[in-house]
C-alpha positions in Angstrom: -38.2 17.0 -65.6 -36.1 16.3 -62.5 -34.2 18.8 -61.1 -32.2 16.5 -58.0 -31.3 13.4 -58.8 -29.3 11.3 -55.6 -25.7 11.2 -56.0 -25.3 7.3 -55.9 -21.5 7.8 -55.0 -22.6 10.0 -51.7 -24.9 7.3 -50.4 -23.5 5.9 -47.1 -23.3 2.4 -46.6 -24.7 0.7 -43.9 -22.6 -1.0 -41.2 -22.7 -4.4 -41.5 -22.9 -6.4 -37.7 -19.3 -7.3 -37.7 -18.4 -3.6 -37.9 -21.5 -2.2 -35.4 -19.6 -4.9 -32.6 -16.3 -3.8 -33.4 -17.0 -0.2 -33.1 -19.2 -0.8 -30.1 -16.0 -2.8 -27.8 -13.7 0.2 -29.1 -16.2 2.4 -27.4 -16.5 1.0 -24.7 -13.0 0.2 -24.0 -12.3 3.7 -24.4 -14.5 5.3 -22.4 -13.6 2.4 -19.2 -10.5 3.2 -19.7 -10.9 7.0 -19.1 -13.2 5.9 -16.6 -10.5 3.9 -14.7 -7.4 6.7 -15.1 -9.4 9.7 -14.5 -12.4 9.1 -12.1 -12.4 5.8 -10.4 -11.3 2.0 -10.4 -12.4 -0.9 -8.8 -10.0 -2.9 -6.2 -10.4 -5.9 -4.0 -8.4 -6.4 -0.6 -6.2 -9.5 -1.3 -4.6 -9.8 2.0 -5.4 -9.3 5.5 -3.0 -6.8 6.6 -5.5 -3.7 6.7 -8.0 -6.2 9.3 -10.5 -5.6 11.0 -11.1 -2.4 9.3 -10.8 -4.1 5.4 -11.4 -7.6 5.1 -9.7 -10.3 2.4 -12.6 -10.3 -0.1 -13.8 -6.4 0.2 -14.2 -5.0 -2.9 -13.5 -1.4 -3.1 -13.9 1.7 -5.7 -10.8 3.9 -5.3 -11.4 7.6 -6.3 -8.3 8.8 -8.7 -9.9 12.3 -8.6 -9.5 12.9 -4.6 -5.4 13.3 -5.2 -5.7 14.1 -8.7 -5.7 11.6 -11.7 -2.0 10.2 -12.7 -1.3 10.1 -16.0 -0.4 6.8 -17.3 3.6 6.3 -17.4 3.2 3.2 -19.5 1.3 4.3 -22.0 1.1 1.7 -24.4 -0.2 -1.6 -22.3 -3.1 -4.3 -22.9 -6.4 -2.0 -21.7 -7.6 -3.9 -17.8 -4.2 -5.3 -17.2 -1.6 -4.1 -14.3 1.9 -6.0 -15.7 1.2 -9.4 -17.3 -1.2 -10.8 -19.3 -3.7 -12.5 -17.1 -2.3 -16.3 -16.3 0.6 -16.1 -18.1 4.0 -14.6 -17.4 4.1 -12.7 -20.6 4.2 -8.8 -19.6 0.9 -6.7 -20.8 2.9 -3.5 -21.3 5.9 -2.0 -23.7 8.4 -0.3 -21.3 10.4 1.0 -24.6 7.9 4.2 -23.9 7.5 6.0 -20.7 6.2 9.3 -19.9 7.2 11.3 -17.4 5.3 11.8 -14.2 2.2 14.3 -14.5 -0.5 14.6 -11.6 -4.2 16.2 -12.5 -5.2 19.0 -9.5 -7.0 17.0 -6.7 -9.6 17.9 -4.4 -7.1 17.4 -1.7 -3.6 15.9 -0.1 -3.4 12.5 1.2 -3.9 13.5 5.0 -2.9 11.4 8.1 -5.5 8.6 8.4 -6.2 8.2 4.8 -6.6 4.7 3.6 -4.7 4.8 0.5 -4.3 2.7 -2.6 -0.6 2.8 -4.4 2.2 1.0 -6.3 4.6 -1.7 -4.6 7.9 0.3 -4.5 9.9 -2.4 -3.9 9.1 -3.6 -7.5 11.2 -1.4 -8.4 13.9 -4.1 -7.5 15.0 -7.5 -9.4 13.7 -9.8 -10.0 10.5 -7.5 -11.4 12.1 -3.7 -12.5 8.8 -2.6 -13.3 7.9 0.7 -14.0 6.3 2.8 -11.2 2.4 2.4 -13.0 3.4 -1.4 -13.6 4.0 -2.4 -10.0 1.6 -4.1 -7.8 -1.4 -2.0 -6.3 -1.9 -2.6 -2.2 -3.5 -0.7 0.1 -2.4 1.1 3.3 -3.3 3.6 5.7 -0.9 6.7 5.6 0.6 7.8 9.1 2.8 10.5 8.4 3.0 13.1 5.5 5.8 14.5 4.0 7.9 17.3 6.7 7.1 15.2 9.5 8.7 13.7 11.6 7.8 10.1 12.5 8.4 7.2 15.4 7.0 4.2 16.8 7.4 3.4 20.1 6.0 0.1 22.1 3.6 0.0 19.0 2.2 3.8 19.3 2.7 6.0 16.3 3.8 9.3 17.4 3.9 12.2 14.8 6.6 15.6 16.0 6.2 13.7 19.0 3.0 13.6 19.8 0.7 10.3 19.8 -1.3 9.7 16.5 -4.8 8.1 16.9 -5.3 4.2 16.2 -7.9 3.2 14.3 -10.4 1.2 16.4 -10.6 -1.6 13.9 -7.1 -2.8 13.8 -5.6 -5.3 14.6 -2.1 -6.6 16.6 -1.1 -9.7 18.4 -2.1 -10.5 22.0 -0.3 -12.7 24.5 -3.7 -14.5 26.2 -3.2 -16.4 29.1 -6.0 -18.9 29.8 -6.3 -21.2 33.2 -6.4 -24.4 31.3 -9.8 -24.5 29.5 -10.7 -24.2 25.7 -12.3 -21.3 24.3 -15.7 -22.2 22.8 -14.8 -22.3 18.7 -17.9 -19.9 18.4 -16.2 -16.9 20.4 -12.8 -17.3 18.3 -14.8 -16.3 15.0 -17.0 -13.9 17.3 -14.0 -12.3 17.9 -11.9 -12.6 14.7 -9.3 -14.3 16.5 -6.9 -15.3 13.4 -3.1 -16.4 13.4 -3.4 -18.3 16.4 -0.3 -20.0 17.9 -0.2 -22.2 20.9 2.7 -21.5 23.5 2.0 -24.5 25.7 -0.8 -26.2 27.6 -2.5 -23.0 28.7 -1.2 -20.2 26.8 -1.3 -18.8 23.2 -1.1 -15.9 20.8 -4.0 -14.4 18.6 -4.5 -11.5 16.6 -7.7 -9.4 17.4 -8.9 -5.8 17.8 -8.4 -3.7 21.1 -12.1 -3.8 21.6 -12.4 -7.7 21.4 -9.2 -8.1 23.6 -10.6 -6.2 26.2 -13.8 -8.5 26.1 -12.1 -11.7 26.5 -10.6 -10.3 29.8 -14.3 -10.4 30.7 -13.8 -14.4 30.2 -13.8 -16.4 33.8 -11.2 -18.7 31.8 -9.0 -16.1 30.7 -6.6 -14.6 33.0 -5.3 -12.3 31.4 -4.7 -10.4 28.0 -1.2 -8.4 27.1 -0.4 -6.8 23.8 3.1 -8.8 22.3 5.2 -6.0 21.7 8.3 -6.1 20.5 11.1 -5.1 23.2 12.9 -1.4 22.6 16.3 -2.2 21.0 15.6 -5.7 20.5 16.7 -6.0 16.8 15.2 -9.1 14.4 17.8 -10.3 11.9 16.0 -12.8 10.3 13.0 -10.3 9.4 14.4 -7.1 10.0 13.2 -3.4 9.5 14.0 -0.6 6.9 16.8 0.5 6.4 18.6 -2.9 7.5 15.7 -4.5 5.3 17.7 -2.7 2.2 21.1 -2.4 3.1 22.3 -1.7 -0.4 22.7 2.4 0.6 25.7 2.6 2.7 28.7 4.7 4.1 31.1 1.8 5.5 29.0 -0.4 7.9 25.6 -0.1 8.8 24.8 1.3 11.7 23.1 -0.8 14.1 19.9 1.6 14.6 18.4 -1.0 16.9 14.7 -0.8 15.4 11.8 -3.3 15.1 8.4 -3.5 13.7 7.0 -1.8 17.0 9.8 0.8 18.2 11.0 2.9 15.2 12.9 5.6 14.5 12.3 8.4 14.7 13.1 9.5 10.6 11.8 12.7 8.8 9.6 12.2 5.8 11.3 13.8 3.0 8.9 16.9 1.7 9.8 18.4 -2.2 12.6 21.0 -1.3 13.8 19.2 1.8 17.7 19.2 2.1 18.9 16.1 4.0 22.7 16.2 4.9 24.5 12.9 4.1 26.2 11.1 6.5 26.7 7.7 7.7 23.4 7.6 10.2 21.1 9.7 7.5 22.5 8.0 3.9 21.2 4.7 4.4 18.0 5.6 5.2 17.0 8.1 2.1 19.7 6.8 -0.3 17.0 4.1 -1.6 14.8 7.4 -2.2 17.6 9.8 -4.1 19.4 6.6 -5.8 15.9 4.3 -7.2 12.8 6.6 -6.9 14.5 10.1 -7.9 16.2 8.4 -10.9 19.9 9.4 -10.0 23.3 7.7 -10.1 24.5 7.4 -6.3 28.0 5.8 -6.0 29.8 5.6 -2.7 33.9 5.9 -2.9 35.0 5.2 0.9 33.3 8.0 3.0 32.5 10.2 0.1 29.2 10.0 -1.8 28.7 10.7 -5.5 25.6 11.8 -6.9 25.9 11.7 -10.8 29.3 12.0 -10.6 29.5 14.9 -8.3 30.6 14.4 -4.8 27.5 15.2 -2.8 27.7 16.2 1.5 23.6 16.9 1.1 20.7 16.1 -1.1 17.8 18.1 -2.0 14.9 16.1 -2.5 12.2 16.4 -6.0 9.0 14.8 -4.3 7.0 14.3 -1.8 6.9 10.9 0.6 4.6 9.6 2.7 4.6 6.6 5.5 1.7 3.9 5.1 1.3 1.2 7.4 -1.6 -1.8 7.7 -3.7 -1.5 9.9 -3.0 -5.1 10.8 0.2 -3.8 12.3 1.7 -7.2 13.0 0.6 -8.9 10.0 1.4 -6.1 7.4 4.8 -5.5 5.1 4.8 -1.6 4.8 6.5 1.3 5.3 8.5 -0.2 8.2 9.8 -2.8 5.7 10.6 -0.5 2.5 10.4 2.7 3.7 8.7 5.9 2.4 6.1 6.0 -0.5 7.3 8.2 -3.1 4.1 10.7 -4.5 4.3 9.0 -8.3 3.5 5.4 -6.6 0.1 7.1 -5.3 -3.2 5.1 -7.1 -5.9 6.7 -5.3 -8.1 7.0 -2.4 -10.6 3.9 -1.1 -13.9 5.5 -0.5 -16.1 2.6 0.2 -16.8 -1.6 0.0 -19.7 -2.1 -2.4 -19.1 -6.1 -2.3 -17.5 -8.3 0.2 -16.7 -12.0 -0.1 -16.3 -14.7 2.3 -14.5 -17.6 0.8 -13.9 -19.4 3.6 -18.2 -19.2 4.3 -20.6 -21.7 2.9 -22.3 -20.9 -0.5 -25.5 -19.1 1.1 -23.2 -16.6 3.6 -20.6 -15.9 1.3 -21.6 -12.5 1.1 -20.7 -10.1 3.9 -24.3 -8.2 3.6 -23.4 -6.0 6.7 -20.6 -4.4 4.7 -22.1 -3.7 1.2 -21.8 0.3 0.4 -19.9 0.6 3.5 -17.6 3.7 3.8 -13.8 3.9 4.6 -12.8 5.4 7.6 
């Protein structure tokens, strides 16, 4: 006599392979992808505007817990992608839904020096209008924090007016003045000598470090070498800096501010709670900030500004901004250029290379062995 008998109907089927793979890439595409928004992401350095102290071909991992992990705006986007679908122009993402702005506790605040990886805010403009989590990652080294107040002057950074350290490994253009004689071809890559334009028959331009300037004095040929710094007041109109770079924010005419890439300012960097008073000198320079990046609707009628439809004579400001710059400081579109970095466009923090690529090297020295596992300063 039996007294269990198996219940045919409870028996679970197996998995058949097809299923086992399917379940296995969900998996996995989950858990990378909690991976990547909450803990850490991999990044490579496409440009050279953060040389010497990144290279073009570093590959990075970028800590989203340092600053706290942003939750995603976009929600609903192609796992791995950033805005299209990869080699086409077809975007990866539905802007129909996006959350609001949410930031998990960090260990810390972005502090002065921090190399820093965040979102493009000028794609915020046409012809892209992406949302903030959609725009282009680069990477930058932040100078000034929200409160302060920040200059530049004959290339120096100077934060509440004192001087802020350089970092050792960047980079600016030199004026070198030679007596006639070639440099050997081996010293120009010794020295990472890069954008190098000949003035005449003895003279030319490079861009180096301070520490491999300072050695080619030590050159019998060379006769001297002078930072090329742009001259105080000196204004460029074909290339010029923020705000004339976005003169869309304006109360009559623009002033003339009389600011280049290497004498700015000086501006305060709005902090959360800051009340800026709106005039003709201040509006242009943080009505990009209260008009695109704090989502309000600025109008200007004569000398009068609106701010959702409420004539406005100051502005209290809903985030904190920061003010990155390359490294690379004449080689480098940053803060100079578009202005402050609003807190929602901040990715992450670059905590070290773990693989760098040399594609200009032959096949066997392609790889920069010196700066694998190699940690950001």
């Amino acid at each position: 006599m039996k007294f269990f008998t198996k219940d045919k109907s409870k028996v679970k089927k197996k998995k058949g392979p097809v299923r086992e793979w399917a379940d296995a890439i969900v998996f996995a595409v989950i858990a990378a992808t909690l991976i990547r928004t909450l803990f850490i992401e991999a990044y490579v350095i496409p440009s050279g505007s953060m040389e010497s102290s990144l290279l073009i071909g570093d590959y990075l991992f970028v800590s989203k817990v340092n600053y706290g992990a942003r939750m995603p705006i976009t929600p609903l986007a192609i796992p791995f992608t950033a805005h299209n679908i990869p080699y086409t122009d077809i975007k990866s993402y539905w802007s129909g839904l996006q959350l609001p702005y949410y930031r998990l506790p960090g260990f810390s605040d972005i502090k002065k020096g921090d190399v820093v990886v965040f979102n493009l805010p000028m794609e915020a403009d046409s012809p892209y209008y992406r949302p903030v989590d959609r725009r282009e990652n680069i990477i930058k080294r932040c100078q000034g924090t929200p409160g302060d107040t920040l200059s530049l002057a004959q290339a120096q950074v100077y934060i509440n007016g004192k001087p802020e350290l350089t970092s050792v490994t960047g980079e600016m253009t030199y004026v070198i003045k030679s007596d006639g004689n070639p440099i050997n071809p081996e010293l120009i890559n010794e020295l990472h000598l890069t954008d190098i334009a000949v003035i005449n028959n003895t003279d030319f331009k490079a861009n180096t470090t301070v520490a491999s300037a300072n050695k080619l004095k030590g050159f019998s040929n060379i006769k001297s070498v002078t930072p090329d710094v742009a001259i105080k007041g000196l204004v460029d109109d074909l290339n010029p800096v923020y705000p004339l770079s976005h003169p869309d924010y304006k109360i009559g005419a623009m002033p003339r501010y009389g600011w280049n890439v290497d004498n700015f300012g000086p501006v305060i960097i709005p902090k959360k709670g800051w009340t800026v008073k709106l005039d003709s000198l201040t509006f242009p320079i943080y009505g990009r900030a209260i008009a695109i990046y704090e989502h309000n609707t600025v109008k200007v009628v004569g000398n009068d500004v609106f701010i959702n439809g409420k004539k406005a004579d100051t502005y209290t400001f809903k985030m904190n901004y920061y003010w990155m710059m390359g490294d690379n400081r004449h080689n480098s579109t940053d803060s100079r250029y578009w202005g402050f970095l609003p807190e929602d466009h901040v990715v992450g923090k670059a905590l070290f290379t773990w693989l760098s690529v040399d594609s200009t090297a032959s096949f066997v020295n392609k790889i920069r062995w010196n700066r694998l596992f190699r940690g950001i300063h």
